[in-house]
N, CA and C atoms as a LAMMPS dump frame, in Angstrom:
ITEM: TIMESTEP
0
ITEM: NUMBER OF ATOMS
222
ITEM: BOX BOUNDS ff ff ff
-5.0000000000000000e+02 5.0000000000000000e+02
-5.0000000000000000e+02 5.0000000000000000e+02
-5.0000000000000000e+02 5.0000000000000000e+02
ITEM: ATOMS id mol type element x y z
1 1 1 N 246.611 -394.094 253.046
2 1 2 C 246.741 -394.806 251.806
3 1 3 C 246.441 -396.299 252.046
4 2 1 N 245.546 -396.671 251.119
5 2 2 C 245.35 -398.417 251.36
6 2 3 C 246.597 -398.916 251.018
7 3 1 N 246.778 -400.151 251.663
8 3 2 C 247.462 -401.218 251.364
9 3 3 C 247.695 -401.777 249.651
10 4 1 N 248.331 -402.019 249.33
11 4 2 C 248.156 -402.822 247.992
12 4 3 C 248.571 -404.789 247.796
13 5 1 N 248.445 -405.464 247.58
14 5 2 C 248.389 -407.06 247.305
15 5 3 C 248.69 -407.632 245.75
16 6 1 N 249.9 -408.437 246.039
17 6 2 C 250.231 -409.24 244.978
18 6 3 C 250.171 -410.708 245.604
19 7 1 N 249.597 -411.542 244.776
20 7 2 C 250.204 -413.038 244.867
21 7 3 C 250.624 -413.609 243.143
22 8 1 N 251.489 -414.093 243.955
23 8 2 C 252.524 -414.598 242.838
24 8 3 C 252.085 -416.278 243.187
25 9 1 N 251.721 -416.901 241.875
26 9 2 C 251.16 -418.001 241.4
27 9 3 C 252.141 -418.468 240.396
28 10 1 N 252.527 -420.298 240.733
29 10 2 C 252.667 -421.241 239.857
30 10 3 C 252.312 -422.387 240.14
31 11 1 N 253.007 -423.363 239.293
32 11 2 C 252.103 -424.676 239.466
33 11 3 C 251.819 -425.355 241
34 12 1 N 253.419 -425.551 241.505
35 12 2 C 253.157 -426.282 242.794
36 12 3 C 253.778 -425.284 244.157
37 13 1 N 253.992 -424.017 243.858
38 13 2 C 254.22 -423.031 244.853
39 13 3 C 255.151 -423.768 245.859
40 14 1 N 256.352 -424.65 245.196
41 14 2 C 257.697 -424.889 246.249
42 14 3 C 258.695 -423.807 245.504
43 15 1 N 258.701 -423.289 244.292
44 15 2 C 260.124 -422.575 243.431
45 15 3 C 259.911 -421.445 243.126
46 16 1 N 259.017 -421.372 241.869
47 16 2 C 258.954 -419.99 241.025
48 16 3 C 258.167 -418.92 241.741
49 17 1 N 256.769 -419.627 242.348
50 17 2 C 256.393 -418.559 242.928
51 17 3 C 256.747 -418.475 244.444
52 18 1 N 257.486 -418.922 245.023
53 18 2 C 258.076 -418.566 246.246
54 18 3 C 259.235 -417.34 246.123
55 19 1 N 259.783 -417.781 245.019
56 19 2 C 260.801 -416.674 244.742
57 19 3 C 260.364 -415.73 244.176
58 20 1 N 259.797 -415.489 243.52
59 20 2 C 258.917 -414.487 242.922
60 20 3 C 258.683 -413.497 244.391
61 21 1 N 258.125 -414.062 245.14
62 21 2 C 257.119 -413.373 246.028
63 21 3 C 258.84 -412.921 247.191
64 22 1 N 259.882 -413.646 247.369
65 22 2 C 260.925 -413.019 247.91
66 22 3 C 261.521 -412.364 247.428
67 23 1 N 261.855 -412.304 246.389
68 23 2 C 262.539 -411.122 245.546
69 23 3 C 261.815 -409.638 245.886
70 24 1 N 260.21 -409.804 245.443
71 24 2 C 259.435 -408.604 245.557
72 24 3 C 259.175 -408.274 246.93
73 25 1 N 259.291 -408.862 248.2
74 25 2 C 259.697 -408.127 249.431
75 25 3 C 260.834 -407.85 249.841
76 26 1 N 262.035 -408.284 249.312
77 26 2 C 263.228 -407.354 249.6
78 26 3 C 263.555 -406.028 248.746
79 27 1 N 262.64 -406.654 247.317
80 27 2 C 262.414 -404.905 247.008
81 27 3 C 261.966 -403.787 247.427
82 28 1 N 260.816 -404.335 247.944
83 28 2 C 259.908 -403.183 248.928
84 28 3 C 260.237 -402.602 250.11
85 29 1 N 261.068 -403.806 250.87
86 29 2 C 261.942 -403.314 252.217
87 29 3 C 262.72 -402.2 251.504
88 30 1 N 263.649 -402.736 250.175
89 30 2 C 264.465 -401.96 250.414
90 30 3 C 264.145 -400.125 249.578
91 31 1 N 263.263 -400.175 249.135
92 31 2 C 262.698 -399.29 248.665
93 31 3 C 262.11 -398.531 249.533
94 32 1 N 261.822 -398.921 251.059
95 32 2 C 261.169 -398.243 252.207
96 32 3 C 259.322 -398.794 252.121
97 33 1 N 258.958 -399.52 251.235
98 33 2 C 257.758 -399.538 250.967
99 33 3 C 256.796 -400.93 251.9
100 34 1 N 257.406 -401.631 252.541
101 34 2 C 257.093 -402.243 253.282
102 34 3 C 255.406 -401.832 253.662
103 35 1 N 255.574 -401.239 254.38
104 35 2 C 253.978 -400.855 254.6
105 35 3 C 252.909 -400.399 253.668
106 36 1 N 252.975 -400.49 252.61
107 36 2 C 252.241 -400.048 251.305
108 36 3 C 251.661 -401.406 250.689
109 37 1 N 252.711 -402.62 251.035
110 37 2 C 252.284 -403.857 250.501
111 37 3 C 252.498 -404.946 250.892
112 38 1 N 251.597 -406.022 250.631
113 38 2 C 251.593 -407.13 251.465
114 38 3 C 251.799 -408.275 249.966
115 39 1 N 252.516 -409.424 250.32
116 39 2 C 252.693 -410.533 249.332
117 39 3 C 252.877 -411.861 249.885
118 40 1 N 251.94 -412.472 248.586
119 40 2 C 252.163 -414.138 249.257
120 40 3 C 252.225 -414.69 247.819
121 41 1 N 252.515 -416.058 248.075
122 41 2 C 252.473 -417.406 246.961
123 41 3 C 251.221 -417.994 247.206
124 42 1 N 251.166 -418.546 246.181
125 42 2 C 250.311 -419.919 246.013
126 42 3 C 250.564 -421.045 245.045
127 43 1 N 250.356 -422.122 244.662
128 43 2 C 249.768 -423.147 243.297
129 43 3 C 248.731 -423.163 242.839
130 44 1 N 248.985 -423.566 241.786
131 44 2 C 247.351 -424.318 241.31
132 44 3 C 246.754 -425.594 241.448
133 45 1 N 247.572 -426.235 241.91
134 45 2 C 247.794 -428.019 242.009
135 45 3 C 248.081 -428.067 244.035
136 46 1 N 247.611 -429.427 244.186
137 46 2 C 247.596 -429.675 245.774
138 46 3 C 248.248 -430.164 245.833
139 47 1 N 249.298 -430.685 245.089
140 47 2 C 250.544 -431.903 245.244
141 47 3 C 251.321 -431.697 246.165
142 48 1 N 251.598 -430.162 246.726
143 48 2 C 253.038 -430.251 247.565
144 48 3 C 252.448 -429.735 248.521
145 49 1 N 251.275 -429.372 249.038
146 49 2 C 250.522 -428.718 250.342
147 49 3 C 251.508 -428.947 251.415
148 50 1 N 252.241 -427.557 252.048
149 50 2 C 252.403 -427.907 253.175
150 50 3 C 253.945 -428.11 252.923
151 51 1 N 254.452 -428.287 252.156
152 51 2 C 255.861 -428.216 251.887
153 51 3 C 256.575 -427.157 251.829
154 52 1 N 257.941 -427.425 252.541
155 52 2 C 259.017 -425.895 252.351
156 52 3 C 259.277 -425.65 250.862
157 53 1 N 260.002 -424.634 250.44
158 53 2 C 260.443 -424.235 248.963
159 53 3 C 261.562 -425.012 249.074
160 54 1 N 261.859 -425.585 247.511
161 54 2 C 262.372 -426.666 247.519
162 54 3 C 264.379 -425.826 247.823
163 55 1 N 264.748 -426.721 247.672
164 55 2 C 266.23 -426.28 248.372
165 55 3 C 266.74 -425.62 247.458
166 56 1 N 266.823 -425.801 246.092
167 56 2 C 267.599 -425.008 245.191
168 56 3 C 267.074 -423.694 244.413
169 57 1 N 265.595 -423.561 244.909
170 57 2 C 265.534 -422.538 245.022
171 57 3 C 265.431 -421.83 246.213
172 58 1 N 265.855 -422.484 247.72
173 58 2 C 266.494 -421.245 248.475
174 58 3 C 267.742 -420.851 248.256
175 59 1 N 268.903 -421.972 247.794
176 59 2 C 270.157 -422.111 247.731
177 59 3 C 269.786 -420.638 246.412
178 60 1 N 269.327 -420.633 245.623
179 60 2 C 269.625 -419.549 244.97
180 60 3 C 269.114 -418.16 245.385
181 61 1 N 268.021 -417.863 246.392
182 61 2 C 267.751 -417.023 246.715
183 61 3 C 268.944 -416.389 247.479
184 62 1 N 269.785 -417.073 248.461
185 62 2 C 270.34 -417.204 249.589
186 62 3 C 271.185 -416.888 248.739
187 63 1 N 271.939 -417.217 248.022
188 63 2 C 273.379 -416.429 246.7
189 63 3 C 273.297 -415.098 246.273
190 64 1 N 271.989 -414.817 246.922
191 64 2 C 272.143 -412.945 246.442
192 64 3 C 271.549 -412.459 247.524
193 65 1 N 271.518 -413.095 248.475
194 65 2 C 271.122 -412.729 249.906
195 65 3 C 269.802 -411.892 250.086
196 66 1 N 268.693 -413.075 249.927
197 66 2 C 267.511 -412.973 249.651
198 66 3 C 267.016 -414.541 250.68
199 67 1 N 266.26 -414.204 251.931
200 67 2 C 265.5 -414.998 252.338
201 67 3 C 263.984 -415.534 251.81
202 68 1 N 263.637 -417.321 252.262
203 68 2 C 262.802 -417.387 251.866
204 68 3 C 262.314 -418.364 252.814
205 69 1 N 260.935 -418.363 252.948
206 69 2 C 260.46 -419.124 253.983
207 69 3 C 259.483 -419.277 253.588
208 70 1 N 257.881 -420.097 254.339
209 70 2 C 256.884 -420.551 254.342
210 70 3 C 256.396 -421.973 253.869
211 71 1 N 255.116 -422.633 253.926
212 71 2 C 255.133 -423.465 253.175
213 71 3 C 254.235 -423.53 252.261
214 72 1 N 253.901 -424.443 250.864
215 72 2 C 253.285 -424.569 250.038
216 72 3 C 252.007 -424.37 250.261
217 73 1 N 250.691 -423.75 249.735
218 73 2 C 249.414 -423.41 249.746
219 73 3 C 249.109 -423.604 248.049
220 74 1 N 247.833 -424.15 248.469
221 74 2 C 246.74 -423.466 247.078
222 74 3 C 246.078 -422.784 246.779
């Protein structure tokens, strides 16, 4: 079975779509589906290139015990 691919897109890819894209791999872990799919973020804007996700949206990921990592891309 091929692989399948989501990227989850917003403006400056430090919040919405970082979380976006962690939420939907702890679903998949926990669904067993891990190997079926691969996910990343991005922006549309270059403003934050290279930046972690901003703190309050890890602080909220991290409240339902949901990791998040990487840094900002376009």
């Amino acid at each position: 079975m091929a692989r399948k691919s989501v990227l989850f897109v917003c403006l400056g890819n430090i919040c919405r779509s970082p979380i976006a894209e962690a939420i939907f791999i702890q679903e998949i872990k926990e669904r067993g589906m891990s190997k079926e799919w691969d996910a990343d973020s991005a922006g549309t804007a270059d403003f934050n290139l290279g930046m972690s996700p901003d703190d309050h949206a890890v602080a909220t990921l991290r409240s339902h015990g949901i990791e998040c990592g990487g840094s900002a891309r376009q």
